[in-house]
C-alpha positions, 0 to 999 in steps of 0.5 A: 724406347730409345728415338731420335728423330730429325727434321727440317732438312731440304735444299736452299740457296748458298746465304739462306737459312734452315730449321732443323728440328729434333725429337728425342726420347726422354731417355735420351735428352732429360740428362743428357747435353744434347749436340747437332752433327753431320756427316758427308759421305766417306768422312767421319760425323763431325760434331757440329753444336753442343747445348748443355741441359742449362742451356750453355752452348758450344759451337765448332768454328766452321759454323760459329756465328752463324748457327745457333742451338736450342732445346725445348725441354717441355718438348723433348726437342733440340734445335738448330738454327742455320743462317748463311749457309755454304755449299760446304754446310752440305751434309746429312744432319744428326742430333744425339746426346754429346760424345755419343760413338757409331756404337750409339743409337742414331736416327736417320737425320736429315738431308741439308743441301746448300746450292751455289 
């Protein structure tokens, strides 16, 4: 059975931090390089982090340097780590295997609201 299922979301001050956390089939995250997205209404998901099975990671310039992405094998569970956010951080947040399209199973991710 395919699942994503995301977490940690919530509303935090501009300069905090959040965990997300998400939990996938093994379907989906034991051959797959894994990626945290996000997308605000009326725009398109923009790619966020990437983490390769070895554990190599890419990140989009918005938010390099202050987003850091990990996995737990053993866990089947992708990670997000999200130090000084913005306002502009604000988005729903989403994890999927990389390059995955609106055509792929997503779950229903989770809601980060940064306040100024």
């Amino acid at each position: 059975q395919v699942q994503l299922v995301e977490s940690g979301g919530g509303l935090v001050q501009a300069g905090g931090s959040l965990r997300l956390s998400c939990t996938a089939s093994e379907s989906i995250f034991s051959i797959n390089t894994m990626a945290w997205y996000r997308q605000v209404p009326g725009k398109q998901r923009e790619l966020v982090a990437v983490i390769t099975s070895g554990g190599s990671t890419t990140y989009a310039d918005s938010v390099k340097g202050r987003f850091t992405i990990s996995r737990d094998h053993a866990k089947n569970t992708v990670y997000l780590q999200m130090n000084s956010l913005k306002p502009e951080d604000t988005a729903v947040y989403y994890c999927n295997k990389f390059l995955a399209t609106p055509l792929s199973y997503w779950g229903q991710g989770t809601q980060v609201t940064v306040s100024s």
